[in-house]
N, C-alpha and C positions, 0 to 999 in steps of 0.2 A: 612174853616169850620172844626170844631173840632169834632171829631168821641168820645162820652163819654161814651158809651154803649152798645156791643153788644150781643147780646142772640143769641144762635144758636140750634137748633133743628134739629136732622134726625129724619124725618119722614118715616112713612110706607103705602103708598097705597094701597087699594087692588084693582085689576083690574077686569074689571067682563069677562075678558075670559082670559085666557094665548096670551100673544103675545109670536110668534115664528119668529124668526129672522136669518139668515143663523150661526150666530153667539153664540145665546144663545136664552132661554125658562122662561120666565120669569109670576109668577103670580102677582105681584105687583110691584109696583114702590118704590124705596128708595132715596129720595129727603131732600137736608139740603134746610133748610128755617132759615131766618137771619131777626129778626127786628133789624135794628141799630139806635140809637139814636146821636140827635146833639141839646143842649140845649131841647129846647121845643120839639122841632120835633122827631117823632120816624115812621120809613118806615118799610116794607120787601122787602125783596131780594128772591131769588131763583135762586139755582143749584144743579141739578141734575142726579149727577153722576152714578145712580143704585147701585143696593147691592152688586153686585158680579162685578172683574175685569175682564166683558167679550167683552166690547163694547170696553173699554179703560184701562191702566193700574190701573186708580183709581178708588176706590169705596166709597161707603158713609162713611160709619165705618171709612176708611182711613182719608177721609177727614173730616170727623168731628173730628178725633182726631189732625190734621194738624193745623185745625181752633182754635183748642184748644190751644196747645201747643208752637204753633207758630206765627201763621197770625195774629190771632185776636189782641194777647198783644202786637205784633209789629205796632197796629194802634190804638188802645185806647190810648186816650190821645193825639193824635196827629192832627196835622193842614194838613189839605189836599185842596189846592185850584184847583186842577185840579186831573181827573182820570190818567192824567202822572206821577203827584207826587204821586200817589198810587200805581202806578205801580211800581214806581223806590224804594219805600219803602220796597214791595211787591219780589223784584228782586233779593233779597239774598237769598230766597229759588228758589231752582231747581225745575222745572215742578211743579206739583200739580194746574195743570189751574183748574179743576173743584173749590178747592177750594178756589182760589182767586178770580174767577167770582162771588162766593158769596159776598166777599166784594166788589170788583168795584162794581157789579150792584148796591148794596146797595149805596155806595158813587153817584149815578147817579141818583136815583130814590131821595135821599135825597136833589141833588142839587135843579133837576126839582121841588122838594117840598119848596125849599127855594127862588128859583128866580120867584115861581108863574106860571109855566110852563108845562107844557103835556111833557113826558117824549120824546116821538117821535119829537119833536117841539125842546127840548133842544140839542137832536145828529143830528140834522140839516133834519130832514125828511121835503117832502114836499109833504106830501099828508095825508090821516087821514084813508085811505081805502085800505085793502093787500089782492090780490087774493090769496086764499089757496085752496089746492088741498086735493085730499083723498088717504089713504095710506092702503097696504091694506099685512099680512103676510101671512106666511106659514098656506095655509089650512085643514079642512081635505079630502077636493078632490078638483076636476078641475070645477065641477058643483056648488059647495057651492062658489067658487072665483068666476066665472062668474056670477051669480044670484048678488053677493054684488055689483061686478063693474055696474053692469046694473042699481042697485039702486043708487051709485052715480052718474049716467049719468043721469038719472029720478032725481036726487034732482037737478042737475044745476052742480055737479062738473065739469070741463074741463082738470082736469090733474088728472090724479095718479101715483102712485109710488107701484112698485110690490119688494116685495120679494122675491131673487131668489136664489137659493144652490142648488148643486149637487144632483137631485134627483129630483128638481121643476125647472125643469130651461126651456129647449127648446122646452118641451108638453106644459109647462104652456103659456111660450108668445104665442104658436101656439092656445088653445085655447081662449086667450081674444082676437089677435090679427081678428082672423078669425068674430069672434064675434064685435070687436068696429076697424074697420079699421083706422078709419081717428082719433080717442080720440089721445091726448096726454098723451104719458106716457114715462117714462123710469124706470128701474130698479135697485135694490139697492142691492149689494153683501153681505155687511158688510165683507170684507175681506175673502170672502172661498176660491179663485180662485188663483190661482200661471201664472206665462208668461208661465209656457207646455201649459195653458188652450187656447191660441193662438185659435186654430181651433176653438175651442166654441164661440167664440168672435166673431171671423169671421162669423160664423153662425148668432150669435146675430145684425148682419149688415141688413140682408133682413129686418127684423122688424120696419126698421124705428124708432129709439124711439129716444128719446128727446138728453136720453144719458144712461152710466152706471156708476151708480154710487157706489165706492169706491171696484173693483175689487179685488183687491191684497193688500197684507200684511198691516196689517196698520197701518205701520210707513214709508211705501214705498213713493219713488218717481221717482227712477231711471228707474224700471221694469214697470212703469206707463208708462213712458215718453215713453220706449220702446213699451209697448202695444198701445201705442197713435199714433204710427207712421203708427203704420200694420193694421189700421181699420178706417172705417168711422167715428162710431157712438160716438159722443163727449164723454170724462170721465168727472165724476166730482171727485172731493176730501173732502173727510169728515174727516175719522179718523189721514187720514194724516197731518190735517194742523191743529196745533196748537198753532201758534206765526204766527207773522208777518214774521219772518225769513225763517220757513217751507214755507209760500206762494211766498217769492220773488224769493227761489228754484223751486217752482214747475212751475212760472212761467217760470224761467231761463230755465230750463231742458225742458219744453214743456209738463206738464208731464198728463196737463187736458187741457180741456178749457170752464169748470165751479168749482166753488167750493161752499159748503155747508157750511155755517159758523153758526154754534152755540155757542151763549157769551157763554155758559156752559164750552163746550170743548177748548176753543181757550182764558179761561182768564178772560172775563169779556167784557163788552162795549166797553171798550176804545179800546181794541185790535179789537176784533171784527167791529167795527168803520175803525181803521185803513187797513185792510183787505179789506175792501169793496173798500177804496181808491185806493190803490193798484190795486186791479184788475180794477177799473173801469180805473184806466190810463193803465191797461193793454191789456184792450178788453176782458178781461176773464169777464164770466157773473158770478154771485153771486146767491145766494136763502137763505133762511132762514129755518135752520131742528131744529125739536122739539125733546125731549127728556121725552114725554107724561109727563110733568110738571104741577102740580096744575093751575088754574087761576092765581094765581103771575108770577111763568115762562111764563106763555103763553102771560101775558099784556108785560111784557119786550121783547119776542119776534118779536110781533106785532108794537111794537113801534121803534124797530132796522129796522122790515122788510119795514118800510118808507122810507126809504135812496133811493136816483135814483136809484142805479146799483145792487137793488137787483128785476130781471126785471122776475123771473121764479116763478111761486103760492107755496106760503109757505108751510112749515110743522107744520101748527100751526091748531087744533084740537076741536071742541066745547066738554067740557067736557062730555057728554052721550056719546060719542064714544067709551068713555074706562073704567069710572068710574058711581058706581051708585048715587056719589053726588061726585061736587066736593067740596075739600075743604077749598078752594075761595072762597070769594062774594065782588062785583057784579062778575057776569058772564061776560067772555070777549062777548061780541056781533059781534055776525055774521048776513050779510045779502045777497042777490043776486043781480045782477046788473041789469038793463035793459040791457043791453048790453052784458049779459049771465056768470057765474061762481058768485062762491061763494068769498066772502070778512070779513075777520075780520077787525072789526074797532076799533080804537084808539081812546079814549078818551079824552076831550078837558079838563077836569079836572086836578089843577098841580100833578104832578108825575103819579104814576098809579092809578086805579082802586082800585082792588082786593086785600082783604087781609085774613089773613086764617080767618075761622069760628073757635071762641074759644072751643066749644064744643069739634069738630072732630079735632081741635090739639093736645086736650089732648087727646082723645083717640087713636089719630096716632102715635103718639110722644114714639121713641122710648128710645131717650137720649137727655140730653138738658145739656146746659151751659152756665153761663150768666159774661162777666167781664165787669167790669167798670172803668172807671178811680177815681185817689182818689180825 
């Protein structure tokens, strides 16, 4: 399949509240959106890096200028039959996953649109239904958190995820925990926490929670390994794994025993695919994190989070959660099970869904660029 076309757009979100993260404070989402084209056919993609280098080293701007100057004119024009050979095209620049995830996914979404396929169907999923859970950050008290967890337990959610820093950390579990004993939850750092923070951890054991997720430094995996030894409560790894390589270390090392895989952060599909492999031969569980993505990010998530051994409720979002329109259509569809929690589902139509609203792209759009092949 030959890549003839691609446009790239960093977008600009606005959120309707500030998410607060132990990490950064953010009022809007900064996401590149990619239609690429192959003869007749034209898709999107989506990755979404943020504006600012606070979650990871890269940010939009960045990568939108990467996509520019690099990625993009390194695959216009060229034959790609598999997302390996994209990769390996891909693999003479250094790092910049967010940016390359824009084009694999795109290569992915393009294929499932050319061989007649649901996109979840084409990375080998086998099922059309992904329990997601609700996520919930830094509030401004301990009563406003509790009041919200209580409405996702009243909608059907069965899992959440708490944001926890220095300052929200061991009042906060103590009031939901007292409050929702038996709900599943675990907690998310985003990096504030060091190995001194040992005793806190150990504390965070009584809690019972699912796990913690991405404690320490976030490139770490050594001081992982180490905090993994001294506590019950499973880690997971998120900012840390970004390659297949990062995970066959953190395996090696011990250093979790789940990880958080988003195509954004870790490359694209294919890697992300591979990853999932990996751990499922390795007993490590897997989940699916969102990175509050338009309807495009979020169908490609949904359609990853099919795979067997991603067995823990997604990070994947109905857009009113955070946005007062999104700027997607169709909407990803959510529903509840009889059998209790909440599910996004995958659509049986080839590739994805959702593509932006032309209206709100232009008015989102902060920078664009389009090459082509001659």
């Amino acid at each position: 399949m030959r890549i003839d076309r691609v446009e790239v757009r960093h977008v600009t979100m606005p959120l309707l509240y500030p998410w607060r993260t132990a990490s950064h404070e953010i009022a809007s989402i900064d996401t590149l959106l990619l239609q690429i084209t192959s003869g007749d056919m034209s898709v999107w993609s989506e990755s979404c890096p943020f504006g600012e280098p606070g979650y990871s080293p890269e940010y939009a701007g960045g990568a939108f200028a990467v996509l520019r100057d690099w990625l993009a004119p390194a695959v216009v024009g060229a034959e790609f039959d598999s997302g390996e050979l994209l990769q390996e095209r891909l693999s003479h620049f250094k790092g910049n996953y967010f940016a390359k995830a824009a084009l694999d996914v795109g290569w992915w979404v393009l294929e499932a649109r050319r061989t007649g396929r649901p996109l979840h169907s084409l990375l080998g999923g086998r099922r059309n239904r992904v329990e997601v859970g609700a996520d919930f950050g830094v509030m401004d008290s301990l009563d406003e958190l509790v009041a919200a967890v209580d409405d996702a337990v009243g909608a059907g959610y069965r899992r959440v995820k708490l944001k926890f820093r220095p300052g929200w950390d061991l009042d906060m579990l103590k009031a939901v925990r007292s409050t929702f004993p038996d709900l599943t939850a675990h907690i998310d750092c985003n990096a504030a926490f060091r190995l001194c923070d040992l005793d806190l951890f150990r504390a965070v054991d009584r809690f019972e929670l699912a796990m913690i997720e991405q404690p320490l430094q976030h490139d770490d995996l050594l001081d992982h390994a180490k905090l993994q030894a001294q506590i019950d409560t499973p880690l997971c790894l998120d900012e840390s794994i970004v390659s297949v390589k990062s995970a066959e270390h953190a395996v090696e090392l011990g250093s979790c025993r789940y990880i958080n895989v988003k195509p954004g952060r870790v490359g694209g599909l294919t890697v992300a695919k591979s990853i999932h492999d990996l751990c499922e031969n390795a007993g490590i569980g897997c989940w699916v994190g969102g990175m509050l993505e338009s309807g495009v990010g979020a169908a490609v998530c949904v359609a990853l989070a099919t795979l067997e051994n991603f067995t823990y409720p997604a990070d994947i979002f109905p857009a009113s959660r955070f946005y007062a329109e999104d700027l997607a259509e169709p909407a990803v569809s959510f529903e509840t099970s009889s059998g209790g929690g909440w599910h996004a589902v995958a659509p049986d139509e080839p590739g994805i869904a959702p593509a932006p609203k032309p209206d709100l792209l232009e008015r989102f759009t902060a920078d664009r660029f389009v090459i082509e092949a001659p």
